[in-house]
C-alpha positions in Angstrom: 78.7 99.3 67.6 77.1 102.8 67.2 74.1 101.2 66.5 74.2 99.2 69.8 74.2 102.9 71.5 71.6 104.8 69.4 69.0 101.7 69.9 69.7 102.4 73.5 69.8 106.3 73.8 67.3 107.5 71.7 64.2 105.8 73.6 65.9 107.1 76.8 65.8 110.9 75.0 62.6 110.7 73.4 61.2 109.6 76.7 62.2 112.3 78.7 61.1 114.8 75.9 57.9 113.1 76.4 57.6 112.8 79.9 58.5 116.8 79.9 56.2 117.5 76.9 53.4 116.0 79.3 54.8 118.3 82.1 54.4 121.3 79.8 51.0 120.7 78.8 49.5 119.3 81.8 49.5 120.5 85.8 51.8 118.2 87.8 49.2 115.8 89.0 47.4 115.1 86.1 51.0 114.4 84.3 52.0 112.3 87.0 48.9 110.6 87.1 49.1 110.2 83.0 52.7 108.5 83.2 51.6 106.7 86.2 48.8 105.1 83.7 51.3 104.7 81.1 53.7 102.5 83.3 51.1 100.5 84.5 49.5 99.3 80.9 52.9 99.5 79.0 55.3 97.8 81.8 53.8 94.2 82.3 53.2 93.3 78.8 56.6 94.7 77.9 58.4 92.7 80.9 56.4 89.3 80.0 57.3 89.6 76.3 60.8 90.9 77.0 61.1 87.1 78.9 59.2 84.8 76.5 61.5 86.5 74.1 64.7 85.3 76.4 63.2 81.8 76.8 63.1 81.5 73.0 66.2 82.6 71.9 67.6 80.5 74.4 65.8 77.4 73.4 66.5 78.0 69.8 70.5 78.9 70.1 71.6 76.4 68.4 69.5 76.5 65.5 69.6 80.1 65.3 73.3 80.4 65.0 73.7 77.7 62.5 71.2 79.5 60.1 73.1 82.8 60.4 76.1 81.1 60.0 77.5 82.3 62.9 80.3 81.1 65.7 79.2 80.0 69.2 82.6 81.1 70.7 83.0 84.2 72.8 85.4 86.2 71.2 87.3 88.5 73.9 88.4 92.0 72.6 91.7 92.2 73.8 92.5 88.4 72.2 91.3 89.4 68.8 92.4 93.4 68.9 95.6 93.7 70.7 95.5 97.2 70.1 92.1 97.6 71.3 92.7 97.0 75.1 95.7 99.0 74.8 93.8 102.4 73.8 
């Protein structure tokens, strides 16, 4: 579970130190016009791997899940931990 929130939070706070790195070093227009770049290159290929990614998982569920062993039920919190949804 912590590592669900670190994966998400520290590209959020090493972007910002970034994006105010830039600010530091840079006038505002040139920085904005550097991220501006940045989202442009970066943001497509990300968003069109990001869904072939989907599509594949998807289409390979099943086998995916049998190699890890795994369940294909959804497991609610409060069913399994009684004491969970309580706190």
């Amino acid at each position: 579970m912590i590592g669900k929130y670190v994966g998400l939070l520290l590209p959020i706070f090493f972007g910002f130190y970034g994006i105010f790195s830039l600010f530091d070093q840079y006038d505002r227009l040139p920085a904005a016009l550097y991220i501006a770049q940045m989202v442009i290159v970066l943001y497509p290929p990300f968003v069109v791997f990001s869904v072939l990614h989907n599509r594949y998982l998807k289409s390979r569920e099943d086998k995916l899940l049998e190699r890890l062993k795994a369940a294909q039920d959804v497991i609610l919190a409060d069913r399994a931990f009684p004491a969970v949804s309580k706190i």
